[in-house]
N, C-alpha and C positions, 0 to 999 in steps of 0.2 A: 720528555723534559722540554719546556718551553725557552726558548731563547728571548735572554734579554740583550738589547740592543744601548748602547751608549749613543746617542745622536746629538750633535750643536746646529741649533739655529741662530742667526743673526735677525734679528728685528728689533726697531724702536730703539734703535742705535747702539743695542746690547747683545751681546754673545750669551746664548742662556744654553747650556747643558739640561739635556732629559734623556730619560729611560724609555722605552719605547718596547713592547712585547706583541706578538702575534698580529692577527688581521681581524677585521670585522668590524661596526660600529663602533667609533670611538667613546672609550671612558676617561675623565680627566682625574689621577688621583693628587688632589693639594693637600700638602700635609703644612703646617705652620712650624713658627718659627719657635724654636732654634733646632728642630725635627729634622730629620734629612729623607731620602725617598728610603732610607733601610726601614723606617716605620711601617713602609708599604710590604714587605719581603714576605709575610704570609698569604696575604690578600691579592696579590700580582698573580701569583699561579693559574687560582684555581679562577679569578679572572679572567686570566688569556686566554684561558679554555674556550670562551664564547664573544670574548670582546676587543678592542685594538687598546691595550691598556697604555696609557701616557702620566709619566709623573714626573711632577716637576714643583717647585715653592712661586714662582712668579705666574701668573696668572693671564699677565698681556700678550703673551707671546701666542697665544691656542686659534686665534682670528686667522694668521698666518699658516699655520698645519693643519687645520681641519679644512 
């Protein structure tokens, strides 16, 4: 079973919450609005298998974590 991870980072003066799974090259999953990362909950798995999956709806924060 893949562990997901709740993680907050602070950047561009905002507190932004994401999900964070496994290790390896990062993938960035952005789902729109009014979506929340549960759109992600099939595709996260069988993702983490091979990649460093990050989801999140804000877009600016990814410069800072990658």
């Amino acid at each position: 079973m893949i562990e997901i991870r709740h993680e907050t980072i602070h950047a561009n003066g905002i507190r932004q919450h994401y999900l964070e799974a496994d290790n390896g090259p990062p993938i960035v999953l952005l789902h729109g609005f009014p979506e929340t990362s549960y759109a992600w909950r099939h595709q996260s798995p069988v993702l983490a298998g091979h990649y460093r999956v990050i989801e999140s709806l804000r877009d600016r924060i990814y410069l800072k974590m990658l």
